[in-house]
C-alpha positions in Angstrom: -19.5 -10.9 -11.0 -21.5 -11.5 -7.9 -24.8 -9.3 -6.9 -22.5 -8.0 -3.7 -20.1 -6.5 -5.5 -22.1 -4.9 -8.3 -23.5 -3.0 -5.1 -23.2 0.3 -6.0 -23.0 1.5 -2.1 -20.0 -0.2 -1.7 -18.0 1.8 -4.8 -16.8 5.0 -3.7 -15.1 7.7 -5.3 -13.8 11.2 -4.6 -13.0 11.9 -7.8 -10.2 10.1 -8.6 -9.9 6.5 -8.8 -12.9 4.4 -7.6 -13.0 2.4 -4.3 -14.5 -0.9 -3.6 -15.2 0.2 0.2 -17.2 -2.9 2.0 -17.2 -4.8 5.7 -15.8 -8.6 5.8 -13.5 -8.4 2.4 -9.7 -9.3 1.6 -8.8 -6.2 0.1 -5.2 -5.3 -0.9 -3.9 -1.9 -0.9 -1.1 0.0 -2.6 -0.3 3.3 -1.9 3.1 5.4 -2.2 5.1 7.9 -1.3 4.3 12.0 -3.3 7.6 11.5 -5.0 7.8 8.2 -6.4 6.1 9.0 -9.6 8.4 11.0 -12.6 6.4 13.3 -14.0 6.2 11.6 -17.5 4.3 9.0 -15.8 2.3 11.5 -14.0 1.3 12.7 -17.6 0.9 9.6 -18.9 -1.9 8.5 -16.6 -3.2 11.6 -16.8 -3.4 10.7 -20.8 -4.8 7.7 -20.2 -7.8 8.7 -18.0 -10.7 6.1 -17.4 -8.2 3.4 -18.2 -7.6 2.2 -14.6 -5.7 -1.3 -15.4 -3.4 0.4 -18.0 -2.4 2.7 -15.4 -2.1 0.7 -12.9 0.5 -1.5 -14.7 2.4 1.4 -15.5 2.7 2.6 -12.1 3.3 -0.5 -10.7 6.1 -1.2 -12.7 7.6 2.3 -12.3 7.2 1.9 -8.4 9.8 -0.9 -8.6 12.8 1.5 -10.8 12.9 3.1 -7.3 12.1 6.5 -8.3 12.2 9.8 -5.7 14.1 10.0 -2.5 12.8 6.3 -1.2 12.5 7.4 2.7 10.6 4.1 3.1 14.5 2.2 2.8 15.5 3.5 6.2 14.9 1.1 8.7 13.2 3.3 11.3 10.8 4.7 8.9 10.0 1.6 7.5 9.2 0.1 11.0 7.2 3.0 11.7 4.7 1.7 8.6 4.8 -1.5 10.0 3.6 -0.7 13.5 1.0 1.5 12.4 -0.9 -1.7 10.7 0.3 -3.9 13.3 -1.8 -1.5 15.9 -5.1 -2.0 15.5 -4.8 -6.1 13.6 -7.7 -7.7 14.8 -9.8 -4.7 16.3 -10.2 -2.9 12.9 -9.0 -5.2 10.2 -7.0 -8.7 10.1 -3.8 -8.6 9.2 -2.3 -10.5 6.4 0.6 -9.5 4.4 2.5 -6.5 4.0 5.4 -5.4 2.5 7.4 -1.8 2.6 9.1 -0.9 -0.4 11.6 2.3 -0.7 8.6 4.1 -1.9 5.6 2.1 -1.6 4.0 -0.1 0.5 1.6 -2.6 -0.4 -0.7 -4.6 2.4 -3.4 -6.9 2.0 -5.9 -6.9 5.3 -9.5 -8.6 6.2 -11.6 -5.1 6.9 -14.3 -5.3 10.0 -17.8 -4.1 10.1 -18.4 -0.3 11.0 -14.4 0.6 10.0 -14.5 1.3 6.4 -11.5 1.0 4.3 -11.2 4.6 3.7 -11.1 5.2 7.3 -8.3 3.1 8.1 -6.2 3.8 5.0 -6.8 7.4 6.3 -5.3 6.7 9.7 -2.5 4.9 8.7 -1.5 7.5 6.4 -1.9 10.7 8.9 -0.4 9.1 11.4 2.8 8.0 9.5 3.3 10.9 8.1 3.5 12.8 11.6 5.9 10.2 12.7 8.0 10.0 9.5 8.2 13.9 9.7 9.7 13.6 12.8 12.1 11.4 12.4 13.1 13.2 9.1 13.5 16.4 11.2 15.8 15.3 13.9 17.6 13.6 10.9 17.9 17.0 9.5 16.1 17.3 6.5 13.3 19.5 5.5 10.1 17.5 6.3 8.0 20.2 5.5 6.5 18.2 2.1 3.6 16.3 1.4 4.4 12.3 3.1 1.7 10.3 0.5 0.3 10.4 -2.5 -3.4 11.4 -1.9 -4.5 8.1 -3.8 -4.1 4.5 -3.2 -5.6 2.1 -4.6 -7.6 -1.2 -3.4 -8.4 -4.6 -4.8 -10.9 -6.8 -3.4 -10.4 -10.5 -3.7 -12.1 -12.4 -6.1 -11.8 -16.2 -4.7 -9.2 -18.0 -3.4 -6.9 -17.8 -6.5 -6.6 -14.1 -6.3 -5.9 -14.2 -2.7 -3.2 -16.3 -3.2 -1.9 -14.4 -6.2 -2.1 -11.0 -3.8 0.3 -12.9 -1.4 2.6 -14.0 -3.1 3.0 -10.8 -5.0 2.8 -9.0 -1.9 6.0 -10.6 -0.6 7.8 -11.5 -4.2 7.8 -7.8 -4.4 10.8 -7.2 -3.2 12.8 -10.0 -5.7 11.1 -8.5 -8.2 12.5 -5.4 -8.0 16.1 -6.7 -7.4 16.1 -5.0 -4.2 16.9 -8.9 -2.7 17.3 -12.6 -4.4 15.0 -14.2 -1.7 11.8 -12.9 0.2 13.1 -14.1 3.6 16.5 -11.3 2.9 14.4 -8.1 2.8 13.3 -7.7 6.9 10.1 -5.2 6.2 7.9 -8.1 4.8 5.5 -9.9 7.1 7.1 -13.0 5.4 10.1 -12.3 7.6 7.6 -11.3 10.5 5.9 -14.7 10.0 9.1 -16.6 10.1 10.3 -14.7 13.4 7.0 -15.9 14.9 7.5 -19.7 14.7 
């Protein structure tokens, strides 16, 4: 591993899982929604504490069984994730590849000098969950609950390999999870954004 990222100023933690939080990176991000996790797998990771990659591959496969109400399927919400990170591309962060999921979302940005990745994740999330509230209100339902898991969690890319590996699982996602046979069939996928552009 490079000097860089053995930097201990760059790892953060508040407790939970640790945070490779540094200017000029690729980092991608997963974070979901406070009901997408069972509560077998919630005590399951809590069983397997210190053992980040084990539970990493256990949530990530349970995000994809579709579990809790899945608010992130309906279009407007969806869309409201979307133009949260399209707001500040290339002010804050560069913009890479994202994908919303029924209840996750996974995005992989460029961060900027003097907006750390905490900082941004923070915004997107506040900000999204006021929207999503509202739309959830005049929708009817009790909107009252907690919008996002408190966690998320980051990768930093390696080399050029990993990069490319982040992509294309950023926007295989949604075959993977049956949710669509192609990536170019499920519309909240910069893969369809990118297409839309040419």
């Amino acid at each position: 591993m490079r000097d860089e990222f053995r930097n201990e100023q760059n790892w953060k933690s508040r407790g939970f899982l640790p945070h490779y939080d540094a200017s000029l990176k690729y980092q991608m991000i997963t974070y979901r929604l406070a009901d997408s996790l069972p509560q077998r797998v919630l005590k399951s990771i809590k069983a397997s504490k210190g053992e980040s990659l084990k539970q990493r591959i256990l949530i990530e496969g349970t995000l994809d069984e579709g579990h809790g109400a899945c608010i992130l399927k309906i279009p407007e919400i969806a869309q409201i994730v979307i133009d949260a990170w399209k707001f500040f591309d290339k002010s804050r962060y560069d913009l890479i590849a994202y994908v919303v999921m029924p209840n996750h979302v996974h995005v992989l940005i460029k961060t900027y000098e003097k907006h750390s990745l905490s900082q941004v994740i923070h915004s997107w999330k506040s900000f999204t969950a006021h929207e999503i509230k509202k739309v959830l209100r005049k929708a009817g339902f009790q909107s009252e609950q907690k919008i996002w898991q408190v966690e998320y969690w980051d990768r930093f890319m390696r080399d050029e390999k990993h990069f490319l590996q982040a992509v294309n699982y950023i926007i295989d996602n949604p075959v993977k999870a049956g949710l669509c046979t192609s990536p170019e069939q499920w519309p909240w996928s910069s893969y369809v954004s990118q297409e839309d552009e040419l």
